[in-house]
Each structure stands twice: as structure tokens, then as C-alpha cells.
TORVEXMAR-360344 format. One record per atom (N, C-alpha, C, O): x, z negated, y; residue in one letter. Coordinates in steps of 0.05 Angstrom, whole numbers, plus 32768, in hexadecimal, padded with zeros to 4 digits. Layout:
residues N
XZYA/...
END
This chain:
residues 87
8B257A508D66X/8B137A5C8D79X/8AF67A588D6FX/8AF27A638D59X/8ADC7A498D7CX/8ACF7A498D76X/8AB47A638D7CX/8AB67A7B8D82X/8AA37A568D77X/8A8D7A6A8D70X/8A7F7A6A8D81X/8A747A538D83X/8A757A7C8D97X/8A637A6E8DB0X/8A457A828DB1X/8A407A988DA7X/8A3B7A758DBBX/8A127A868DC1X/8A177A778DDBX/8A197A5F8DE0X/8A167A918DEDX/8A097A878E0CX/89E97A8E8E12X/89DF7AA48E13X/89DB7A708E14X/89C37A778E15X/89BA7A798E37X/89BD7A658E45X/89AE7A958E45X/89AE7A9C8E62X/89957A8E8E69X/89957A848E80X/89807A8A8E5CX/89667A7B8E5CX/89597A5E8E60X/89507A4E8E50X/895C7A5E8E74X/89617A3C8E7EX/89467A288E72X/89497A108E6FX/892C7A358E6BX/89227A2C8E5DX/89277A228E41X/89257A0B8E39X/89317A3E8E30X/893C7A3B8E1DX/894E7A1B8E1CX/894A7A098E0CX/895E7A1D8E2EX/89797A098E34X/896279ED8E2CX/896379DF8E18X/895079EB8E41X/894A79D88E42X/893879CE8E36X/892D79BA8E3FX/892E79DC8E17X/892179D88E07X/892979CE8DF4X/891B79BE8DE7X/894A79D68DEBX/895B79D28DD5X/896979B88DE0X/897279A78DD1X/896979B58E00X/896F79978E01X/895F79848DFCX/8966796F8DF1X/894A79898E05X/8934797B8E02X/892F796F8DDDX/892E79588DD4X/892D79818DD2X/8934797B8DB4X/894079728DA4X/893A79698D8EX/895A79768DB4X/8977796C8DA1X/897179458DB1X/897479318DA4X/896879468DCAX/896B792B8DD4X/8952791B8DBFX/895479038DBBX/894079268DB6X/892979158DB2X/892E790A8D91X/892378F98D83X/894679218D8CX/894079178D66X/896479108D68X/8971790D8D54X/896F790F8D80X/8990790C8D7EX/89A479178D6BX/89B7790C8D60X/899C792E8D6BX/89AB79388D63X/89B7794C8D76X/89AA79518D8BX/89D4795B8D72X/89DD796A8D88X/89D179828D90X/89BF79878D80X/89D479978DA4X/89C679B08DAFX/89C979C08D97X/89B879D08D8EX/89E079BB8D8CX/89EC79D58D7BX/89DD79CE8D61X/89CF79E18D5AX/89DB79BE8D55X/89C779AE8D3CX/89A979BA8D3BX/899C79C68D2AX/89A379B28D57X/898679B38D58X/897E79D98D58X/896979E38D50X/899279E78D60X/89877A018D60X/89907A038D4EX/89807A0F8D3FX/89A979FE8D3EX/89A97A0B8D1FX/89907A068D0FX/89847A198D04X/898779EE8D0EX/897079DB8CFEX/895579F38D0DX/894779FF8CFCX/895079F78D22X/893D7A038D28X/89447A2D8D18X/89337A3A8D0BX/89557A348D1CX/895E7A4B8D18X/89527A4D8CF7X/89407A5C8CF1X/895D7A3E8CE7X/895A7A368CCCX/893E7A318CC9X/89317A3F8CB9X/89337A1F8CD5X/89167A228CCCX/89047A358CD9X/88EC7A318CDBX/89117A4A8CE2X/89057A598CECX/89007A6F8CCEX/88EC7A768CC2X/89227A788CCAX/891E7A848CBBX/890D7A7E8CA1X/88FE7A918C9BX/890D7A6D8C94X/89057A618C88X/88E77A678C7EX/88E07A728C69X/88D47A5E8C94X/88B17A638C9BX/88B87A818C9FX/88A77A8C8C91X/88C77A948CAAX/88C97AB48CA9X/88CC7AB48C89X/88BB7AC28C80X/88D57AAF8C80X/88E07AB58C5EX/88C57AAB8C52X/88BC7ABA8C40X/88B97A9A8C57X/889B7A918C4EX/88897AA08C4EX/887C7AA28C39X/88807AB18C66X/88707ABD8C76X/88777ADA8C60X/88677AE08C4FX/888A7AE58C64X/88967AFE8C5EX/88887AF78C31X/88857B0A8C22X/88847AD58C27X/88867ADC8C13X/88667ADC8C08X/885D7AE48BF2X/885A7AD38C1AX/88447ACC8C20X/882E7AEA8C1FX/881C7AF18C11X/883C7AF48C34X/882E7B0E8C33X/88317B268C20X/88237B3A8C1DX/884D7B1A8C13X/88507B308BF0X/88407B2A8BDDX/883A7B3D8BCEX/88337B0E8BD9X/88267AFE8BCAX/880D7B0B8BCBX/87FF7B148BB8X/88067B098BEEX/87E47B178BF1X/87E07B358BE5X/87CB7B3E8BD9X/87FD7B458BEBX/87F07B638BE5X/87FD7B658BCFX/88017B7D8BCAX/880C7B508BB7X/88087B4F8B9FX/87EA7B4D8B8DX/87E47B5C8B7AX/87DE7B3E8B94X/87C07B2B8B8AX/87AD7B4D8B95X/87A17B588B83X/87AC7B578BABX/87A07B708BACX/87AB7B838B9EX/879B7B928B92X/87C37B878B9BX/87C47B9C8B86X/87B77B918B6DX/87A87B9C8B5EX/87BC7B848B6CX/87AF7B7C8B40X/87957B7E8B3FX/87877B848B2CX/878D7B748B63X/87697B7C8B5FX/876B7B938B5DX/87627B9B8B47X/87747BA58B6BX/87637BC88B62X/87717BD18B4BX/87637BE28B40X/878D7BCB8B3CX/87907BCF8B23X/87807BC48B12X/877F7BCF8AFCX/87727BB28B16X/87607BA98AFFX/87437BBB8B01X/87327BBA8AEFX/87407BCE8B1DX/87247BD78B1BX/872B7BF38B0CX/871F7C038AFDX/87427BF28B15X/874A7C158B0DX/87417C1E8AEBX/87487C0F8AD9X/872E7C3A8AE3X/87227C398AD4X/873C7C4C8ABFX/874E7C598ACBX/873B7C4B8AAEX/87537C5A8A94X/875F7C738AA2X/87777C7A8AA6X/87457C7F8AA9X/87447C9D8AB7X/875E7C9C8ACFX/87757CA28ACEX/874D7C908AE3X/87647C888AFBX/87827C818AF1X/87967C888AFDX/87837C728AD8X/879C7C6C8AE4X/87B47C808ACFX/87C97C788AC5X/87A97C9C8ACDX/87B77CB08ABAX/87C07CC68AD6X/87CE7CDA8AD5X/87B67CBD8AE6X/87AD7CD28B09X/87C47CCE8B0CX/87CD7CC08AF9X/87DD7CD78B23X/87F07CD48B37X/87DC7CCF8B56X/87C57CD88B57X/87E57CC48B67X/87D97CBE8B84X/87D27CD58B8DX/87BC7CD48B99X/87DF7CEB8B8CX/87DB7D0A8B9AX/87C47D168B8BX/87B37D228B99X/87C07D148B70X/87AD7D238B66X/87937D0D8B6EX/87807D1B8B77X/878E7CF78B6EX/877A7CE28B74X/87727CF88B97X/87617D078BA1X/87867CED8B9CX/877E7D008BC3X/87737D1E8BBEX/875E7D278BC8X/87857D2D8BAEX/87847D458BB2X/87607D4E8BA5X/87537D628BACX/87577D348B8EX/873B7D3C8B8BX/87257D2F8B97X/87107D2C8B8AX/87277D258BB4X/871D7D218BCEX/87157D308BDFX/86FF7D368BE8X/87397D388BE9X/873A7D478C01X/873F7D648BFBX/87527D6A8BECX/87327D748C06X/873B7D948C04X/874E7D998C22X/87437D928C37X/87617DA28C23X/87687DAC8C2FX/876F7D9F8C4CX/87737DAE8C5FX/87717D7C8C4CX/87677D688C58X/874E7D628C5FX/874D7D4C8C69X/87327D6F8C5BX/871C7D688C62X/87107D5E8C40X/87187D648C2AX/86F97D4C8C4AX/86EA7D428C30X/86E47D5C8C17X/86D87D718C1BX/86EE7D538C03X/86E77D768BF5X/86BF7D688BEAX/86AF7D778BDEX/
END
């Protein structure tokens, strides 16, 4: 028994034909091959942006002065805000 995807989207249909005809390869090929590089550039993207708010954390760990970094986050806030307003 095989494995089936009914695609209802006639554009869809006729996009993945259109594709599979131009590089000849079959319907079922060309959306795996597309599916896969989909994920793929998502797995990029996803590592991409750990990278960015890696490189910012080390910037403000590196500004952070001795003092700060003996603090917990709550006490940093708590000698801000009173009571939620600016103390």
C-alpha cells in the first residue's frame, strides 16, 4: 500500500508539473527535492538568527560592569522600578 498526498490546489498541481517537466524529473521527486530544500534554508534561517542573538548577547556581556554581573535580573529591575513605576 502506498503512500499518497492529495494535492486540492490546482495551481499548486500545476506548478509541481511545471517543474518536475522542466528539470525531468517526476511530480513526486520534484516536491520531495522542493520539500527538502525547503526545510533546509528553514534550518538556515532558524540558525542564522541564534548566531545574531548570540553575537548580542556577548556584546552586552562584555559591557556588563563586575557590579552587574553579581545582580539576579529581578534585583537589576527591582532597583529601577518601584512598584512598577520608575523608582
Amino acid at each position: 500500500m502506498g503512500v499518497q498526498l492529495n494535492i486540492k490546489d490546482p495551481e499548486t498541481v500545476r506548478l509541481a508539473r511545471k517543474l518536475a517537466g522542466a528539470t525531468g524529473r517526476s511530480v513526486t521527486e520534484t516536491i520531495r527535492q522542493a520539500l527538502e530544500q525547503a526545510n533546509v534554508d528553514r534550518e538556515a534561517e532558524i540558525a542564522a538568527r541564534i548566531a545574531a542573538i548570540d553575537h548580542i548577547t556577548e556584546r552586552v556581556q562584555r559591557k556588563l560592569t563586575p557590579e552587574m554581573r553579581k545582580i539576579t535580573s529581578k534585583e537589576a529591575m527591582d532597583s529601577i522600578y518601584d512598584d512598577g513605576l520608575p523608582a
